[in-house]
C-alpha positions as CSV (number, residue, x, y, z in Angstrom):
1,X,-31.3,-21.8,70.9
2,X,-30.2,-21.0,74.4
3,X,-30.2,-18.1,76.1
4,X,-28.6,-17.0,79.9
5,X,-28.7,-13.3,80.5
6,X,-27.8,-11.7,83.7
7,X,-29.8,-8.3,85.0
8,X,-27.6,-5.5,85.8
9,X,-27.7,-3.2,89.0
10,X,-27.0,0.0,86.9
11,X,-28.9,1.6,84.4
12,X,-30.0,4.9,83.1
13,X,-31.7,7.5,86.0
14,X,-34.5,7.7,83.4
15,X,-34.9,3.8,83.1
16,X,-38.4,2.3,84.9
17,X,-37.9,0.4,87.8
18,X,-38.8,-3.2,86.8
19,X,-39.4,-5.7,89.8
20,X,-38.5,-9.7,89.7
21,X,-42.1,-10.5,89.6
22,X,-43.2,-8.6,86.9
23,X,-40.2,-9.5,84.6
24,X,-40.9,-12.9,85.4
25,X,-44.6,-12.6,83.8
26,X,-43.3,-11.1,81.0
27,X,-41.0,-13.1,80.3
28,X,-43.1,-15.8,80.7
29,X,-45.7,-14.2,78.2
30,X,-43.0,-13.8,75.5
31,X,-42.2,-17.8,76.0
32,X,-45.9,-18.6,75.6
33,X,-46.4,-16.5,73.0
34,X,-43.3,-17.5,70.9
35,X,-44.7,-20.6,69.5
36,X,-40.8,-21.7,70.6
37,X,-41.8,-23.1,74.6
38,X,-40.2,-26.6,73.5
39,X,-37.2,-25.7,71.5
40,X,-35.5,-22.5,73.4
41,X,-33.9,-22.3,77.0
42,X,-33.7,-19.2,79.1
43,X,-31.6,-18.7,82.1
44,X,-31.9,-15.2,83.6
45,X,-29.8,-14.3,86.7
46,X,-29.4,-10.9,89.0
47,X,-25.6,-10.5,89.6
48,X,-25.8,-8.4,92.4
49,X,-28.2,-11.2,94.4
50,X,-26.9,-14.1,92.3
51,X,-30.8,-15.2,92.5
52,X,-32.4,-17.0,89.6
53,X,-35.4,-14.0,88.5
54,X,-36.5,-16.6,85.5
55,X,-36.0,-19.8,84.2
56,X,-37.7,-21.9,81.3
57,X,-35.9,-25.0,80.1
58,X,-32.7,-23.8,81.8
59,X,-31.1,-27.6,82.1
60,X,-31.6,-28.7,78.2
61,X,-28.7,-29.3,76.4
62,X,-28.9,-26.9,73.3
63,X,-26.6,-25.0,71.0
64,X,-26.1,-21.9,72.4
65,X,-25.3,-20.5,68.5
66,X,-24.9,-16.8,68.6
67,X,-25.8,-16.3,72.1
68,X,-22.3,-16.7,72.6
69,X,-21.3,-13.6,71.3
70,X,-23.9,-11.6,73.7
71,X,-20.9,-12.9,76.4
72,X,-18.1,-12.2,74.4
73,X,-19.4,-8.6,74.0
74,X,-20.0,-8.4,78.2
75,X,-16.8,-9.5,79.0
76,X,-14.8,-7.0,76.4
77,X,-17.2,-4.2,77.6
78,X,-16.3,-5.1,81.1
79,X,-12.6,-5.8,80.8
80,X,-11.0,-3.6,77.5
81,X,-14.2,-0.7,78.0
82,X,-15.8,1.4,75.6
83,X,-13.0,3.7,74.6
84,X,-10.5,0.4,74.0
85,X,-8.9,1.0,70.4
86,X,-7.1,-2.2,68.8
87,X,-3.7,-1.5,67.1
88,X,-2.5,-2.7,64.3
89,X,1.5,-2.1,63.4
90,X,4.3,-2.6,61.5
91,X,7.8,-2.5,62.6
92,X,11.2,-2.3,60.8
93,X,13.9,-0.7,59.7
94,X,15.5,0.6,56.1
95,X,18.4,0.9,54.6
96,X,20.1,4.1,52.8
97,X,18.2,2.4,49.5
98,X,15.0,1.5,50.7
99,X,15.9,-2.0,51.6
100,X,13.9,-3.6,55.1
101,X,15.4,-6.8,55.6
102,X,12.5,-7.3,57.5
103,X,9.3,-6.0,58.7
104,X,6.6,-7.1,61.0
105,X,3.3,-7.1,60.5
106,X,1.9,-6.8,64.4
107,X,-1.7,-7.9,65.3
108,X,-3.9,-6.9,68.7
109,X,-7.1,-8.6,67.5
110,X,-9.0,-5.9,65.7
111,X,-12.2,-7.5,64.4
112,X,-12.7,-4.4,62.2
113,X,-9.5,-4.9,60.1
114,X,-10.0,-4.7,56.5
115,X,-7.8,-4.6,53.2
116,X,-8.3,-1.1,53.3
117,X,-6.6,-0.9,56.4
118,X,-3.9,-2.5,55.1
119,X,-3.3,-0.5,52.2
120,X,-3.0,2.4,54.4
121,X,-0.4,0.7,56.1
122,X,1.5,-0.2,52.7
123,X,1.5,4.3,51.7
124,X,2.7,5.0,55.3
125,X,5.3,2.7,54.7
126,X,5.9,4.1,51.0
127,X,5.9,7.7,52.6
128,X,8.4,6.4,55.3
129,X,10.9,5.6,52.3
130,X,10.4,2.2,52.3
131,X,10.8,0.8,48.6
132,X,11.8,-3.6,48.9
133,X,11.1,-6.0,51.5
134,X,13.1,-9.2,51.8
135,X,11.1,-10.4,54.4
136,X,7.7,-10.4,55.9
137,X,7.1,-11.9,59.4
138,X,3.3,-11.9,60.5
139,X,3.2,-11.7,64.3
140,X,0.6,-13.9,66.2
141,X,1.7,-14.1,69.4
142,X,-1.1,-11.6,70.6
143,X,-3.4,-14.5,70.9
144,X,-2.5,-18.7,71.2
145,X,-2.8,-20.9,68.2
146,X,-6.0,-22.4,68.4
147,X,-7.3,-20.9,65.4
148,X,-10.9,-22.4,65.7
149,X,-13.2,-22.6,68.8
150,X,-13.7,-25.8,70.4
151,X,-16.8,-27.7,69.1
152,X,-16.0,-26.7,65.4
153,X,-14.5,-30.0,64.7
154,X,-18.6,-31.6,65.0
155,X,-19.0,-30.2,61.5
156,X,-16.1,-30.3,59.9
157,X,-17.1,-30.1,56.4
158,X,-19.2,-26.2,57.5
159,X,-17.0,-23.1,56.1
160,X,-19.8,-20.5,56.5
161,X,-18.4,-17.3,57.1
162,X,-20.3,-16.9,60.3
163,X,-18.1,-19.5,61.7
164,X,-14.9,-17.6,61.3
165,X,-11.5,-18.6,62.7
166,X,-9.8,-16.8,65.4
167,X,-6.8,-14.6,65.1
168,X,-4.9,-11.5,66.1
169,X,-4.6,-10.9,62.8
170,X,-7.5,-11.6,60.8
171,X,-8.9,-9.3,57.6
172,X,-12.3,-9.2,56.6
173,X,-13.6,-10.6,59.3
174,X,-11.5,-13.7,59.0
175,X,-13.6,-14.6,55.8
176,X,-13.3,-14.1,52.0
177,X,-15.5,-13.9,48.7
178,X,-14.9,-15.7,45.5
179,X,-17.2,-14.2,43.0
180,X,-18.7,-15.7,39.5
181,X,-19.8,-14.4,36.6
182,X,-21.4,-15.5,33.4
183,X,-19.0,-15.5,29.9
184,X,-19.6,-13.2,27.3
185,X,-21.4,-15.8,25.0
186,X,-23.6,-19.2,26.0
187,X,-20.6,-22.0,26.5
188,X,-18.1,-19.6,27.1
189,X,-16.4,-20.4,30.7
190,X,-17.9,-18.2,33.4
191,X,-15.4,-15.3,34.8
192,X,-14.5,-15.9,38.7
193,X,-12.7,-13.8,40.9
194,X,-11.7,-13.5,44.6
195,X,-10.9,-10.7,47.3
196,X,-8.1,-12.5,48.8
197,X,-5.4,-13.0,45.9
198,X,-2.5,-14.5,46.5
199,X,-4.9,-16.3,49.4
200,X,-7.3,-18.4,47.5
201,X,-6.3,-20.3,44.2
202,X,-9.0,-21.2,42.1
203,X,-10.0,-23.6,39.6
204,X,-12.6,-22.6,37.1
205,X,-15.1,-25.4,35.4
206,X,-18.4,-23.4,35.6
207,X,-19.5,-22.6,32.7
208,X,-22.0,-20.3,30.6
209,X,-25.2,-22.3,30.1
210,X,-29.0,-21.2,29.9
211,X,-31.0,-22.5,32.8
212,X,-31.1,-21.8,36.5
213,X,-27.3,-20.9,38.0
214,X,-26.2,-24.0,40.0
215,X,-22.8,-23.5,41.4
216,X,-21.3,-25.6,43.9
217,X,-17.8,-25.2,45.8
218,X,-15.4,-27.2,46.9
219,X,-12.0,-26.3,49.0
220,X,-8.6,-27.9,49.8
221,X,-6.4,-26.2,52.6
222,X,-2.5,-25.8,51.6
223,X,0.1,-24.5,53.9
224,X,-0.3,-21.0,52.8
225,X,-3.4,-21.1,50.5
226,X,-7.0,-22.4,50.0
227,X,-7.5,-24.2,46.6
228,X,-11.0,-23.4,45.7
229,X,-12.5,-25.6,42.8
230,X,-15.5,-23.9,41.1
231,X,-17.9,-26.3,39.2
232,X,-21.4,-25.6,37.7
233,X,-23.2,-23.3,35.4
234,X,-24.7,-19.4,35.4
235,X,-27.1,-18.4,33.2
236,X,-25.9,-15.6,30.2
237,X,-26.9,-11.9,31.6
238,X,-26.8,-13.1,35.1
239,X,-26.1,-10.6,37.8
240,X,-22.9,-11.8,39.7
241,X,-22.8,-14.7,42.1
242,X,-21.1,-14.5,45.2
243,X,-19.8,-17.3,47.6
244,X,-18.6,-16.3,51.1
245,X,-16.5,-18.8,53.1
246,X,-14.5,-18.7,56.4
247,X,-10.5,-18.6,56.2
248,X,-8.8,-21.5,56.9
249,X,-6.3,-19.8,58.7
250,X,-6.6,-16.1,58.5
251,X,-3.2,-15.2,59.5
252,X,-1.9,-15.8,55.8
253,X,-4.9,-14.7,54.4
254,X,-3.9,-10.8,56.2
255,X,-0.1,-11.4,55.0
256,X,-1.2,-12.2,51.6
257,X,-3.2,-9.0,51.4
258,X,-0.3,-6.8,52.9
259,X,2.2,-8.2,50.7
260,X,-0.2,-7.3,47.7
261,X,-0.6,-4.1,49.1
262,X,2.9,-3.7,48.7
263,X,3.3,-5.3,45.6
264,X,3.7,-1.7,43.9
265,X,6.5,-0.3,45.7
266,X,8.1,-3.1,47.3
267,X,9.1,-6.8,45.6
268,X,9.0,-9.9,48.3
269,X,11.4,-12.7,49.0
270,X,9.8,-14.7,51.5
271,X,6.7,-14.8,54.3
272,X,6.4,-16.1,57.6
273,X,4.8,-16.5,61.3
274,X,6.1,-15.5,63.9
275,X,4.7,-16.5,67.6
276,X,7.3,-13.9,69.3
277,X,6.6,-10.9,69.6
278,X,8.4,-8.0,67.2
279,X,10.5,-5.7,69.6
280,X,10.4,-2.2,68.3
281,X,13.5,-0.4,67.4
282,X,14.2,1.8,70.1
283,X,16.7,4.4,68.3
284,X,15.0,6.6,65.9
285,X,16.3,7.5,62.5
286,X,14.7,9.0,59.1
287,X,15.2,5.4,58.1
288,X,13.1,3.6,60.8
289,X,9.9,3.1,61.7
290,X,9.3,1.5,65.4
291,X,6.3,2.6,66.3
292,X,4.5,5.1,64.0
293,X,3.2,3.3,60.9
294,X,-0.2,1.8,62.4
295,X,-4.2,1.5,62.0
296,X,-6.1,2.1,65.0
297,X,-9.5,1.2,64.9
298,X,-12.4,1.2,67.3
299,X,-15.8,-0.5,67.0
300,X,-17.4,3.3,67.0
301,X,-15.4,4.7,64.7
302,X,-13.8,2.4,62.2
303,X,-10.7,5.0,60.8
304,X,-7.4,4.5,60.4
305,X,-4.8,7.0,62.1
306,X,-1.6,7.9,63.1
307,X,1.0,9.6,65.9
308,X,4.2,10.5,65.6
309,X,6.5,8.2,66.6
310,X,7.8,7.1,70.6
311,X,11.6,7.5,70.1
């Protein structure tokens, strides 16, 4: 574990003055007393004098693991602020029947974007008179197309959710579930299920056996889909078993829960990415809908919402 933290000018009023020297004892004293002195490496900085204030194994070469993130979290904070909401869209237009030749589903990189998000999306849509899609384009071009951080490719065979892909349109946090669950009767094959349908195939062989549940997974990448292959057994009366794995690419893992969010009031022909963005129809009609059918989310306040639409 690394760890490189910069000390701010500003602060509370009510916030004790601390002084170089004495954060450099206490840090210090929290090294000593970690029992961690040879396996961690601190770095801490003052931006406004740019002068090291402590340093304990700043040079090794670690992981910096989730450390990371305390940057990523600076530098949205610093350059999107506090009040920043991500939007989420869709764009398109109907015929006198119903009919959308096309819509676009249009992604800002909302990490909070969930299937129930979606769903919303799917009765604005049904409210706006929308009733068959031909065609569903998932816009990416919000973000490039490296879908995976760089150094991901050292363990290639690691799917853990908390190494989640990265896209401006990713659901669930860019992860999904497959659940198991024991058969009605000893032998009978196990019941297995996943959040993502139309997202992850699977192939059943666990079983209902007495004994300790012993499940492993195993996973193929398609062009559209993850093939999941479920092998093992779970003991008869055991509580649910749940595996959480990273998307392989969670840009058709968030069109495959849109289109089934649709599925009830609109039938689908075909999917596919787009990396340009949608342009909005600028004429407003009863049968259009440019700008008003969207989620808007905030890390505060995780609620989807609307405004009327920007004809």
């Amino acid at each position: 574990m690394v760890a490189a933290l910069g000390v701010l000018g500003e602060g509370h009023a009510e916030a004790q003055p601390t002084t170089v020297g004495s954060l450099d004892a206490e840090l210090a004293e929290l090294v000593r007393t970690s029992g961690l002195e040879g396996r961690v490496g601190i770095h801490v900085r003052d931006v406004q004098t740019d002068l090291a204030v402590f340093a304990h194994r700043a040079d090794a070469p670690l992981h910096p693991a989730s450390n990371a993130k305390v940057f990523t979290v600076y530098a949205a904070l610093r350059v999107l602020g506090p009040a920043h909401r991500f939007r989420t869209a869709v764009y398109g237009a109907t015929d006198a029947e119903g009919t959308a030749k096309s819509v676009a589903l249009v992604g800002d990189g909302d990490p909070s974007l969930t299937g129930s998000h979606l769903a919303w999306l799917a009765r604005r849509l049904r409210d706006r008179g929308l009733r068959h899609v031909r065609q569903v384009v998932v816009d990416e071009s919000a973000f490039d197309d490296a879908v995976l951080p760089p150094g991901y490719g050292e363990q290639p065979g690691e799917n853990a959710a908390f190494r989640a892909a990265v896209a401006p349109l990713a659901v669930d946090h860019a992860a999904f579930t497959v659940t198991v669950a024991p058969g009605s009767t000893t032998d009978d094959p196990a019941r297995v299920w996943s959040d993502a349908p139309g997202y992850v195939e699977i192939e059943n062989r666990v079983s209902t056996r007495a004994g300790p549940t012993r499940i492993a997974l195993a996973r193929a990448a398609g062009a559209r889909v993850v093939r999941v292959v479920l092998t093992g057994s779970i003991a008869p009366g055991t509580a649910p078993y749940s595996l959480r794995q990273r998307s392989e690419d969670p840009r058709w893992q968030t069109a495959a829960r849109f289109v089934a969010a649709l599925g009830p009031w609109a039938s689908l022909s075909t999917a596919r990415r787009t990396s340009a963005r949608a342009r909005p129809t600028r004429r407003c009609s009863k049968n259009t809908f440019p700008r008003p059918s969207h989620a808007s989310h905030s890390s505060s306040a995780r609620r989807a919402t609307t405004s009327p639409p920007k004809c």
